[in-house]
N, C-alpha and C positions, 0 to 999 in steps of 0.2 A: 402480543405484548412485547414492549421496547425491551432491549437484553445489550448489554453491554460489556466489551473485552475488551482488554488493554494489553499488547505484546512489545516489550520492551528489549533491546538488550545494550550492552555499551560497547563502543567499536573504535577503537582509538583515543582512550581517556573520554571519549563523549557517548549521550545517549540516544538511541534511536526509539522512535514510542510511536507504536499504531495504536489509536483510538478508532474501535470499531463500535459501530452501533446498527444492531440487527435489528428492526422496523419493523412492525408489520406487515410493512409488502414492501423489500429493500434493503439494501445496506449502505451505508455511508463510512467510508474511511478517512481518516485523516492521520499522514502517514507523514514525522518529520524529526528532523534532528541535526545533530552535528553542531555546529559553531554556532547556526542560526535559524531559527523559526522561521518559517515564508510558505508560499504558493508557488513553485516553479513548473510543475505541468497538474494536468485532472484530465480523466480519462472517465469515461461512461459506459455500462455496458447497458442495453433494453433485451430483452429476449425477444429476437425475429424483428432486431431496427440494426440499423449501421450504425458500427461502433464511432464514438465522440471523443476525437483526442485533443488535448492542447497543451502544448509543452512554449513555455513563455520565452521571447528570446535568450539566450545564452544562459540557458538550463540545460540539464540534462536527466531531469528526474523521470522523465517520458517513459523509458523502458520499464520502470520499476512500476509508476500507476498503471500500464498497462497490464503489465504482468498479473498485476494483485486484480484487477477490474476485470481480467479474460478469467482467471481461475476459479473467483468469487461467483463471477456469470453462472460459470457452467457447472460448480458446483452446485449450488443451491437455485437455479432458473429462477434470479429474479434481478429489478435493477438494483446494479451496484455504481455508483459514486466515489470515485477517488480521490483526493487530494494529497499533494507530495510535496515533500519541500527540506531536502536534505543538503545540507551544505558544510563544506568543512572549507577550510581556508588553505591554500595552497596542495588539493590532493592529488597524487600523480595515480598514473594510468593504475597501477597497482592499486592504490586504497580508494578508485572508484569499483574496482573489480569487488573488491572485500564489502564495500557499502552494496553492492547490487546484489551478493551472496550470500550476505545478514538479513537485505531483507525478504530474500528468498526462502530464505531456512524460519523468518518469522511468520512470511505467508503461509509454511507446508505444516508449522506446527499451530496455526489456527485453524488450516483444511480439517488436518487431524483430529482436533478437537471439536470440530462441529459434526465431522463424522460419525465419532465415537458417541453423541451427547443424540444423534438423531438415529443411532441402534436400539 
């Protein structure tokens, strides 16, 4: 049965929003925010295939779908689908640090929460 979670937080007057959607055999993210909506990388994980990356010229949302796409894998052994698309207008080394740490702290507390729901 499809099940659906939404992990939101705001990070410099804007908002970040994973829309997850756990499948019956899968999950699919779609992970984006900041100034503007887009696709800048997608990342794939199979159980027992080579992982699928593509992070789109002069993006840098790569580290963040991967992240969410390796952790989702190996939690829950099934294929996960990423999509990413965070962008803010003019952000220095520092508030890409803080976007890549939000949405870290959003992936550790939907780990959490699938962990706790599958005790």
């Amino acid at each position: 049965m499809e099940n659906y979670r939404e992990v939101k937080r705001t990070l410099l007057g804007r908002q970040i929003r994973a829309r997850v959607h756990f499948l019956d055999q899968g999950i699919n993210v779609l992970l984006t925010g900041g100034d503007k909506s887009h696709i800048g990388a997608v990342s794939g994980r199979i159980p027992g295939q080579d992982p699928v990356d593509i992070e789109l010229p002069g993006h840098k949302e790569g580290i963040v779908a991967r992240k969410w796409a390796e952790k989702l894998e190996a939690a829950r052994g099934e294929p996960v689908w990423v999509e990413c698309g965070i962008h803010y207008e003019t952000l220095s080394r520092e508030g890409i640090a803080q976007v890549v740490r939000t949405c870290g702290e959003m992936l550790e507390e939907l780990l959490k929460e699938q962990k706790n729901e599958r005790q």
